[in-house]
N, C-alpha and C positions, 0 to 999 in steps of 0.2 A: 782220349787222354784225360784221366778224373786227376783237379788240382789237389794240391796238399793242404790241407786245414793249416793255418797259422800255429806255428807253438803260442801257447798261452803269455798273456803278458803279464807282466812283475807288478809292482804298487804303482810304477808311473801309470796316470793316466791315457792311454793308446790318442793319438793324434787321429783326426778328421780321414785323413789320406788312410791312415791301417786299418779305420774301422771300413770304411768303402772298400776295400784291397780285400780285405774279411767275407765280405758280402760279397763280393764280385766274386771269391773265390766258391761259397757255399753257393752263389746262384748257377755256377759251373758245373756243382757236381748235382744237385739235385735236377740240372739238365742233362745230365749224361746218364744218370740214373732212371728219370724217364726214358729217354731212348732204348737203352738196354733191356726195360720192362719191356716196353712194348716193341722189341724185338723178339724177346722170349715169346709173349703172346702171341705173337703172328708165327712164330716157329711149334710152338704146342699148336694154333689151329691146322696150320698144315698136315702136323703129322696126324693129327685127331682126323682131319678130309678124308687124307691118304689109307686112313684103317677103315673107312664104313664100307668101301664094297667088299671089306674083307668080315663083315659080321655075320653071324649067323641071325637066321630068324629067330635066334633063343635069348641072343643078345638086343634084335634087336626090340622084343618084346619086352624085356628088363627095362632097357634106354627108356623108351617111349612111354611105355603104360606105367611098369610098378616105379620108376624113376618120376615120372614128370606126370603123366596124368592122374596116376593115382593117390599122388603126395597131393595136384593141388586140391582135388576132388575131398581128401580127406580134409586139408585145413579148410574148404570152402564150409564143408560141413563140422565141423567142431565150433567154428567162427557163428554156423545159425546157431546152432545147438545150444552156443553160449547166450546170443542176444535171444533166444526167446526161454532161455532158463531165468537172465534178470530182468525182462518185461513179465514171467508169470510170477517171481518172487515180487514183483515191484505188485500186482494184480492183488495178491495173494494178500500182501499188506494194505492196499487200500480197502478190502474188503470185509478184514477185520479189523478195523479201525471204525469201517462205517454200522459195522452189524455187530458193533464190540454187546452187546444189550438183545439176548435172545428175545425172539416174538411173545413168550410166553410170559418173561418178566417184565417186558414193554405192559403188557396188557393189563398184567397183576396191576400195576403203579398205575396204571389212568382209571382202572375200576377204583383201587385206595385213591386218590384224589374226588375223584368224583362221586366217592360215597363220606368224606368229608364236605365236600360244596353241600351235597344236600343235607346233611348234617347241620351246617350249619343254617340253611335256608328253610329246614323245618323249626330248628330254634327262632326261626323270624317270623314265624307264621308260615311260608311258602312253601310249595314244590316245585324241585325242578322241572318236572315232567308236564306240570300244567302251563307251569312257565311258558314252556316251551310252544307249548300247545296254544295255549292261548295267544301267544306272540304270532304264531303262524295263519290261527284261524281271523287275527286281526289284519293282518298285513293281505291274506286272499281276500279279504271281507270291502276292504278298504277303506277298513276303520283307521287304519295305523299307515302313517305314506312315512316312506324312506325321505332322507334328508335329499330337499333338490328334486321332489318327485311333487309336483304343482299342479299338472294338466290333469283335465279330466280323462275319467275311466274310459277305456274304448273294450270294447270284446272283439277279438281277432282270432283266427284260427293260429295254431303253433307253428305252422310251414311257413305263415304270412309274413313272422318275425323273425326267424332263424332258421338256421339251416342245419340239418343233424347227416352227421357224415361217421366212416367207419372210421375206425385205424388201420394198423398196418399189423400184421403178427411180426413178434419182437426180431424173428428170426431175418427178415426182409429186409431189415434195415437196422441192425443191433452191430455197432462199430465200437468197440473197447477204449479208443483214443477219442471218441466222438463229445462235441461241447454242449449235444443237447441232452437234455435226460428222457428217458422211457419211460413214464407213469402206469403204473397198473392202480389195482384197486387197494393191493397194501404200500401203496406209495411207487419209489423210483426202480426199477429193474436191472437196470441199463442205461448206457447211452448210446447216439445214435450221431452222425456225420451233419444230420440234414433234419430238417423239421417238416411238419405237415403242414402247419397251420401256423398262419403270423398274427394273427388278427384275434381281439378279445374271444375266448371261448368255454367253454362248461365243460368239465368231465366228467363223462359220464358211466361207471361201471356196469359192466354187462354184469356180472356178478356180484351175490353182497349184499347189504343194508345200505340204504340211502345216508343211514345216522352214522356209520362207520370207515364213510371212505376220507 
Protein backbone atom coordinates (compact mmCIF):
# COMPACT_ATOMS: atom_id res chain seq x y z
CA UNK A 1 0.00 0.00 0.00
CA UNK A 2 2.04 3.40 -1.24
CA UNK A 3 0.87 6.42 1.46
CA UNK A 4 -0.49 9.78 0.12
CA UNK A 5 1.84 12.77 0.07
CA UNK A 6 0.34 15.39 2.35
CA UNK A 7 -1.61 18.21 0.57
CA UNK A 8 0.66 21.23 0.52
CA UNK A 9 0.53 23.58 3.56
CA UNK A 10 -1.04 27.33 3.49
CA UNK A 11 1.49 30.35 5.13
CA UNK A 12 1.04 28.63 8.66
CA UNK A 13 4.14 27.36 9.59
CA UNK A 14 3.59 23.19 9.46
CA UNK A 15 4.09 21.95 13.26
CA UNK A 16 7.03 19.35 14.44
CA UNK A 17 4.39 16.31 14.47
CA UNK A 18 3.21 17.10 10.28
CA UNK A 19 6.63 17.63 9.27
CA UNK A 20 7.59 13.97 10.77
CA UNK A 21 4.10 12.70 9.61
CA UNK A 22 5.65 14.10 5.92
CA UNK A 23 8.72 12.19 6.25
CA UNK A 24 7.31 9.03 7.66
CA UNK A 25 5.00 9.15 4.86
CA UNK A 26 7.84 9.81 1.91
CA UNK A 27 10.11 7.23 3.74
CA UNK A 28 7.04 4.77 3.07
CA UNK A 29 6.79 5.31 -0.37
CA UNK A 30 10.39 5.40 -1.38
CA UNK A 31 10.31 2.01 0.51
CA UNK A 32 7.68 0.38 -1.40
CA UNK A 33 9.04 1.82 -4.44
CA UNK A 34 12.33 -0.07 -3.75
CA UNK A 35 10.55 -3.28 -3.38
CA UNK A 36 8.54 -3.10 -6.46
CA UNK A 37 11.87 -2.11 -8.39
CA UNK A 38 13.53 -4.92 -7.37
CA UNK A 39 10.61 -7.15 -7.88
CA UNK A 40 10.56 -6.04 -11.38
CA UNK A 41 14.21 -6.99 -11.54
CA UNK A 42 14.13 -10.28 -10.17
CA UNK A 43 10.80 -10.85 -12.66
CA UNK A 44 12.85 -9.45 -15.88
CA UNK A 45 15.89 -12.02 -14.71
CA UNK A 46 13.73 -14.68 -14.56
CA UNK A 47 12.14 -14.28 -17.76
CA UNK A 48 15.76 -13.21 -19.29
CA UNK A 49 17.07 -17.30 -17.48
CA UNK A 50 13.80 -18.84 -18.92
CA UNK A 51 14.68 -17.50 -22.80
CA UNK A 52 18.57 -18.59 -23.00
CA UNK A 53 17.96 -22.35 -23.79
CA UNK A 54 15.67 -20.93 -26.04
CA UNK A 55 18.74 -18.96 -28.09
CA UNK A 56 20.13 -19.74 -31.14
CA UNK A 57 23.92 -19.97 -31.73
CA UNK A 58 23.28 -16.67 -33.88
CA UNK A 59 22.00 -14.93 -30.83
CA UNK A 60 24.01 -16.25 -28.86
CA UNK A 61 27.21 -15.08 -30.61
CA UNK A 62 25.59 -11.36 -30.90
CA UNK A 63 25.00 -11.68 -26.65
CA UNK A 64 28.53 -12.61 -25.98
CA UNK A 65 31.05 -11.51 -28.54
CA UNK A 66 29.60 -8.37 -30.76
CA UNK A 67 27.53 -7.29 -27.28
CA UNK A 68 30.10 -7.59 -24.42
CA UNK A 69 33.36 -8.69 -25.70
CA UNK A 70 33.64 -6.86 -28.54
CA UNK A 71 32.32 -3.36 -26.97
CA UNK A 72 34.95 -3.95 -24.09
CA UNK A 73 37.83 -5.06 -26.26
CA UNK A 74 36.95 -1.94 -28.41
CA UNK A 75 36.85 0.65 -25.46
CA UNK A 76 40.07 -1.10 -23.87
CA UNK A 77 41.64 -0.10 -27.14
CA UNK A 78 40.56 3.47 -27.97
CA UNK A 79 41.29 4.05 -24.03
CA UNK A 80 45.43 2.92 -25.21
CA UNK A 81 45.12 4.52 -28.32
CA UNK A 82 44.15 7.72 -26.45
CA UNK A 83 46.90 7.55 -23.53
CA UNK A 84 49.69 6.96 -25.91
CA UNK A 85 48.26 9.61 -28.56
CA UNK A 86 48.81 12.32 -25.20
CA UNK A 87 52.28 10.67 -23.84
CA UNK A 88 53.56 11.09 -27.79
CA UNK A 89 51.95 14.76 -28.06
CA UNK A 90 53.35 15.43 -24.59
CA UNK A 91 57.07 13.57 -26.34
CA UNK A 92 56.45 15.57 -29.22
CA UNK A 93 56.49 18.84 -27.26
CA UNK A 94 59.34 18.30 -24.95
CA UNK A 95 61.27 17.69 -27.88
CA UNK A 96 60.73 20.67 -29.61
CA UNK A 97 61.24 22.78 -26.98
CA UNK A 98 64.60 21.07 -26.23
CA UNK A 99 65.84 21.08 -30.01
CA UNK A 100 63.80 24.38 -30.60
CA UNK A 101 67.77 25.73 -32.22
CA UNK A 102 68.69 23.49 -35.28
CA UNK A 103 72.58 21.77 -34.98
CA UNK A 104 73.54 23.87 -37.78
CA UNK A 105 72.53 27.35 -36.24
CA UNK A 106 73.94 26.12 -32.74
CA UNK A 107 77.07 25.76 -34.54
CA UNK A 108 77.08 29.00 -36.67
CA UNK A 109 76.73 31.15 -33.16
CA UNK A 110 79.58 29.24 -31.20
CA UNK A 111 81.98 29.61 -34.41
CA UNK A 112 80.42 33.84 -34.28
CA UNK A 113 81.33 33.96 -30.61
CA UNK A 114 84.48 32.25 -30.80
CA UNK A 115 85.74 34.20 -33.70
CA UNK A 116 84.91 37.29 -31.58
CA UNK A 117 87.05 35.94 -28.41
CA UNK A 118 89.83 35.71 -30.71
CA UNK A 119 89.23 39.00 -32.03
CA UNK A 120 89.47 40.31 -29.32
CA UNK A 121 92.45 38.36 -27.93
CA UNK A 122 94.46 39.18 -30.91
CA UNK A 123 93.60 43.07 -30.18
CA UNK A 124 95.68 42.07 -26.85
CA UNK A 125 98.48 40.69 -28.38
CA UNK A 126 97.19 36.72 -27.95
CA UNK A 127 95.88 33.62 -29.52
CA UNK A 128 93.60 31.69 -28.59
CA UNK A 129 95.01 28.64 -30.17
CA UNK A 130 98.42 29.09 -28.32
CA UNK A 131 96.67 29.93 -25.42
CA UNK A 132 95.28 26.84 -25.37
CA UNK A 133 98.32 25.06 -26.34
CA UNK A 134 100.43 26.53 -24.12
CA UNK A 135 98.14 26.02 -21.09
CA UNK A 136 98.17 22.23 -21.83
CA UNK A 137 101.73 21.72 -22.82
CA UNK A 138 102.22 23.62 -19.16
CA UNK A 139 100.01 21.65 -17.01
CA UNK A 140 101.53 17.91 -18.80
CA UNK A 141 104.94 19.52 -18.31
CA UNK A 142 104.18 20.27 -14.81
CA UNK A 143 105.14 23.57 -14.97
CA UNK A 144 101.42 24.79 -14.25
CA UNK A 145 99.69 22.47 -10.90
CA UNK A 146 95.98 22.80 -10.64
CA UNK A 147 94.69 24.44 -7.60
CA UNK A 148 95.02 21.77 -4.38
CA UNK A 149 97.41 19.73 -6.68
CA UNK A 150 100.81 20.00 -4.13
CA UNK A 151 102.39 16.41 -4.24
CA UNK A 152 104.90 15.52 -6.16
CA UNK A 153 104.95 14.01 -9.77
CA UNK A 154 104.61 10.27 -9.93
CA UNK A 155 104.58 8.40 -13.54
CA UNK A 156 102.06 5.60 -13.52
CA UNK A 157 100.68 3.59 -15.99
CA UNK A 158 96.65 4.77 -17.12
CA UNK A 159 95.03 1.25 -15.79
CA UNK A 160 96.93 2.05 -12.37
CA UNK A 161 94.55 4.98 -11.97
CA UNK A 162 91.42 4.43 -13.54
CA UNK A 163 89.41 2.20 -14.99
CA UNK A 164 88.01 2.65 -18.73
CA UNK A 165 84.75 0.76 -19.20
CA UNK A 166 82.09 0.55 -22.15
CA UNK A 167 78.56 1.93 -22.27
CA UNK A 168 75.60 0.37 -23.17
CA UNK A 169 73.93 0.98 -26.78
CA UNK A 170 71.14 3.53 -26.21
CA UNK A 171 68.80 0.95 -27.31
CA UNK A 172 69.53 -1.53 -24.04
CA UNK A 173 68.42 0.79 -21.82
CA UNK A 174 66.71 4.00 -23.55
CA UNK A 175 63.39 4.52 -21.11
CA UNK A 176 61.40 7.81 -22.43
CA UNK A 177 60.06 8.49 -18.66
CA UNK A 178 63.71 7.58 -17.22
CA UNK A 179 65.58 10.42 -14.71
CA UNK A 180 68.95 9.81 -15.97
CA UNK A 181 70.19 11.30 -19.25
CA UNK A 182 72.02 9.35 -22.26
CA UNK A 183 75.01 11.29 -23.34
CA UNK A 184 76.42 10.82 -26.63
CA UNK A 185 79.05 12.92 -28.29
CA UNK A 186 76.53 15.72 -29.40
CA UNK A 187 75.34 15.83 -25.87
CA UNK A 188 71.98 14.14 -24.26
CA UNK A 189 70.04 11.41 -26.60
CA UNK A 190 67.84 10.09 -24.16
CA UNK A 191 66.94 9.06 -21.08
CA UNK A 192 67.44 6.01 -19.34
CA UNK A 193 65.61 4.25 -15.79
CA UNK A 194 69.04 3.32 -14.38
CA UNK A 195 72.49 4.50 -14.58
CA UNK A 196 75.86 2.77 -15.07
CA UNK A 197 78.04 4.50 -13.15
CA UNK A 198 77.79 6.44 -9.78
CA UNK A 199 81.16 7.44 -9.11
CA UNK A 200 83.28 10.64 -10.62
CA UNK A 201 83.89 9.67 -14.29
CA UNK A 202 85.17 10.99 -17.92
CA UNK A 203 83.36 10.87 -21.07
CA UNK A 204 84.76 9.72 -23.43
CA UNK A 205 83.68 9.78 -27.26
CA UNK A 206 84.23 6.85 -29.45
CA UNK A 207 83.75 9.31 -32.23
CA UNK A 208 84.68 13.12 -32.95
CA UNK A 209 87.22 15.68 -31.87
CA UNK A 210 88.42 15.61 -28.42
CA UNK A 211 87.85 19.87 -28.70
CA UNK A 212 84.20 19.26 -29.65
CA UNK A 213 82.55 17.19 -27.26
Amino acid sequence: MVAEAPAPYGDAAPSEAEVLRSWLNLFNQEADLKKRLKDAEAALDAKAYAHYPKLTEAEIKALVVDDKWLAALDAAIHGEMERVSQQLTGRMKELAERYEAPLPQMVDRVAELEARVNGHLERMGFAWSQLKQGAMQELLTGKKRLPGANAEWEQKRLGDVLTIAHGKSQHSVADRNGAYPILATGGQIGTASRFLYDKPSVLIGRKGTIDKL
